[in-house]
C-alpha positions in Angstrom: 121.9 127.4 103.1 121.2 128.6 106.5 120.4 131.1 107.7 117.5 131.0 105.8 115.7 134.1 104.8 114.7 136.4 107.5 111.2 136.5 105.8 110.6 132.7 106.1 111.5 133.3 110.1 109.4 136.3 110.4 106.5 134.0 108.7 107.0 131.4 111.1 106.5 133.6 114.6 103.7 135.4 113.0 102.4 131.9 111.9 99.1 129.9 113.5 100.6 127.0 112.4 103.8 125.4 110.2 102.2 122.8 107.3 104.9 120.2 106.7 104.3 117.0 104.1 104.7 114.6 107.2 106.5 114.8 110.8 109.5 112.7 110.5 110.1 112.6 114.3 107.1 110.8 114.5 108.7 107.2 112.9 107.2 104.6 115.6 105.6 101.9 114.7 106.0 101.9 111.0 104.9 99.0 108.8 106.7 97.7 106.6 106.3 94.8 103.8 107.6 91.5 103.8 108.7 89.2 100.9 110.0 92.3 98.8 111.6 91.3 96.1 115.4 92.1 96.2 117.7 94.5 94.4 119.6 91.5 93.0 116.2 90.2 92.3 115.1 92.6 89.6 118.2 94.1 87.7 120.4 92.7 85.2 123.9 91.7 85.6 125.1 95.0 84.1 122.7 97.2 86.5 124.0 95.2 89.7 127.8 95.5 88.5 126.9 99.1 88.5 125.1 99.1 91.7 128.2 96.8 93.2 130.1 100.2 91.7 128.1 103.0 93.7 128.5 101.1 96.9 132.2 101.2 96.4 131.8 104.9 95.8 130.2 105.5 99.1 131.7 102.9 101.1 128.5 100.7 101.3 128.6 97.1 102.0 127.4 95.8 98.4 125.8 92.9 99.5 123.5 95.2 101.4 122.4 97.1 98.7 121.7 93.8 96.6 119.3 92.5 99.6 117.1 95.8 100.5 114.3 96.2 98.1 114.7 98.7 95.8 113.2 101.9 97.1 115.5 101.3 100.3 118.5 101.0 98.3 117.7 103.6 96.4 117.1 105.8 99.6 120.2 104.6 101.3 122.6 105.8 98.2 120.2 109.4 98.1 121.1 109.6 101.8 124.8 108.5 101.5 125.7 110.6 98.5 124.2 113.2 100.5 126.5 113.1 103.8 129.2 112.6 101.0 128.8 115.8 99.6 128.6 117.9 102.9 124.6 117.6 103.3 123.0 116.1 106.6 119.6 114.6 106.9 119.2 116.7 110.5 120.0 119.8 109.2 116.7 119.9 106.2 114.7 122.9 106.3 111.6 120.6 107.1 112.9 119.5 110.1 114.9 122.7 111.4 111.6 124.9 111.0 109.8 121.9 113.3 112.3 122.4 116.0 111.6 125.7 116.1 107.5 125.8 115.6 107.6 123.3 118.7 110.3 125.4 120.7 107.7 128.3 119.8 104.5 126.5 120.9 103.4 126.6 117.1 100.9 123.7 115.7 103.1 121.5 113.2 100.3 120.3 110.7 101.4 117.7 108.6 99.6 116.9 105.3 100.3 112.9 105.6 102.0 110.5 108.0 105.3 109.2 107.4 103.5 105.6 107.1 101.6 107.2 104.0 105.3 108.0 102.4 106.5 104.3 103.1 103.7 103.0 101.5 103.9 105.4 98.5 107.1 103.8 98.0 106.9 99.9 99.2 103.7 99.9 96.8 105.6 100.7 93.5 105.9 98.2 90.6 109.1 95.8 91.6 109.1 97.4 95.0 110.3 100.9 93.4 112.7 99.1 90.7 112.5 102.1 88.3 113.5 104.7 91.7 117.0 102.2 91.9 117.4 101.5 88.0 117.2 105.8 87.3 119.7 106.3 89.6 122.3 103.8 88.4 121.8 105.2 84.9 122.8 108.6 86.0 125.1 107.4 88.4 128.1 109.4 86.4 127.0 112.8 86.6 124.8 112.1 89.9 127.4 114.4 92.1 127.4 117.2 89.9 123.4 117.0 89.2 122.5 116.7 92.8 124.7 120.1 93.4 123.1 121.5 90.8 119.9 120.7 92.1 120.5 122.1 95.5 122.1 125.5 94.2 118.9 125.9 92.4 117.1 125.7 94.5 118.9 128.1 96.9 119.0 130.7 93.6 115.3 130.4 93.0 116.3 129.0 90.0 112.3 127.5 88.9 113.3 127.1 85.1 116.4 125.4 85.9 114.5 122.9 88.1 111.9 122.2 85.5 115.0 121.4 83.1 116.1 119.0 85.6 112.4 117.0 86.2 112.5 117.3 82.1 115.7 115.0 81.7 114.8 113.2 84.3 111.2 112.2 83.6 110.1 109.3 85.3 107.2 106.7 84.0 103.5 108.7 84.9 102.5 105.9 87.1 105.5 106.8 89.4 105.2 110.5 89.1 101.6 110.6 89.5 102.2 108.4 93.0 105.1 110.4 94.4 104.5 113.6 93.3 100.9 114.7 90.9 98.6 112.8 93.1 100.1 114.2 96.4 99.9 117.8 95.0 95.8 116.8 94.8 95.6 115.3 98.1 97.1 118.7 99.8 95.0 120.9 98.0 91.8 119.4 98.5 92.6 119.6 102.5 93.8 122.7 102.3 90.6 124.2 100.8 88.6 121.6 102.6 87.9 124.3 105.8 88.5 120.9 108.2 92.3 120.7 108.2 93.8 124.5 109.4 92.6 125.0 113.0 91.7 128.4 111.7 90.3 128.9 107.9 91.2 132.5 108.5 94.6 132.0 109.9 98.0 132.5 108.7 100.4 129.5 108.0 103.8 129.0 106.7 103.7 125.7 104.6 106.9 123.9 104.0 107.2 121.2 101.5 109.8 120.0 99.0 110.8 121.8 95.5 109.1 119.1 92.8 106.3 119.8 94.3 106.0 123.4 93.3 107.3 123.0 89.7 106.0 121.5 87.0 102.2 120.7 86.1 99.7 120.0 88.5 102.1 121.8 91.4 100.4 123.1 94.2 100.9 126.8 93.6 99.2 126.1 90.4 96.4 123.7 91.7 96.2 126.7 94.8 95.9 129.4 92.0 93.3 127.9 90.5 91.2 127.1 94.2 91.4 130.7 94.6 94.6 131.5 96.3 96.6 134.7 95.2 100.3 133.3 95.0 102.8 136.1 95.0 106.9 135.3 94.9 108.3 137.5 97.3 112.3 136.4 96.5 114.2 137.2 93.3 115.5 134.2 91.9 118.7 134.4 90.2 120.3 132.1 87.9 121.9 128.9 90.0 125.7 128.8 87.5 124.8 125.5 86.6 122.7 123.1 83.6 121.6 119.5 84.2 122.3 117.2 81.2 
């Protein structure tokens, strides 16, 4: 995956500024909920066998798992599986292109805080049940589909992507937080005039794949705000299907 493009480098130095979705390394001081309901709390006996399962799998303390709330649980198996198959949270584009705006004396512009993505999550119906309950049902084919996802996205692969948000649709209320209503937000600052230091600036803008597929995505909702959005890769097919 990395290098990345020489383009996307030659963006950034030219750049008055990188616009990420929030700074990470800015984590301090976040708030979190209390009286959560549990894991073990809001599954059935056959989804917390299952769960019991996938900490097996990735060496997990179940009874871990069964306490956290669960969007954490479901976060700490995303993260896991991830280190499992060769991925590391420190090495995300996001976070790599940070290092380097700052190194560079670049403006890092984030669109929300990190406290406005825990609270996206912590405020979901049963504490983010249906985030835990769609990963145990996929749980099977979860190493191939999360490979799949990634070599996608490295391909360019956009209709393979949107196969893979069709299959796994989620309910609207949790798309619309997480994702549709997000989209919105960034748009509307965007072409606000008070968020980029300078309207008439150039900006490389750095945020994750769902977010530019699909309806509502911001290079639609930037399209249609008056943007020109031109693809300067060619995508290629990624050699793989979700199912």
């Amino acid at each position: 995956m990395y290098p990345l493009p020489t383009p996307i480098y030659q963006a950034l130095n030219q750049a008055d500024g990188l616009i990420i979705e929030a700074d990470v390394r800015k984590n301090q001081d976040l708030v979190y909920p209390h009286n959560q309901p549990s894991s073990e709390q809001v599954l059935t006996k056959e989804q917390l066998f299952m769960l019991d399962q996938i900490a097996h799998d990735l060496e997990l303390t179940p009874p871990t798992l069964r306490q956290a709330p669960p969007w954490q649980s479901a976060l700490s198996i995303q993260f896991r599986q991830l280190l499992q198959l060769g991925f590391h949270p420190g090495e995300g584009v996001d976070l790599s292109l940070m290092t380097k705006a700052t190194a560079n004396d670049i403006a890092v512009l984030p669109l929300e805080t990190v406290q406005f993505q825990i609270d996206a999550l912590t405020r979901q119906p049963d504490a983010g049940k249906e985030m835990l309950t769609a990963l145990i049902d996929d749980w099977e084919k979860s190493d191939a589909m999360t490979r799949c996802m990634i070599d996608s996205w490295v391909a360019g692969d956009q209709a393979n992507l949107e196969n893979m948000m069709k299959l796994n649709e989620f309910s609207s209320e949790l798309e619309s937080s997480l994702v549709t209503n997000r989209n919105h937000d960034w748009v509307n600052k965007l072409t606000s005039g008070n968020f980029l230091p300078n309207p008439q600036g150039q900006y490389l803008m750095v945020v994750g794949a769902l977010h530019l597929i699909g309806h509502d995505n911001v290079l639609t909702l930037l399209s249609q705000n008056g943007f020109t959005v031109t693809r300067l890769n060619h995508s290629t097919k990624a050699g793989c299907q979700f199912y």
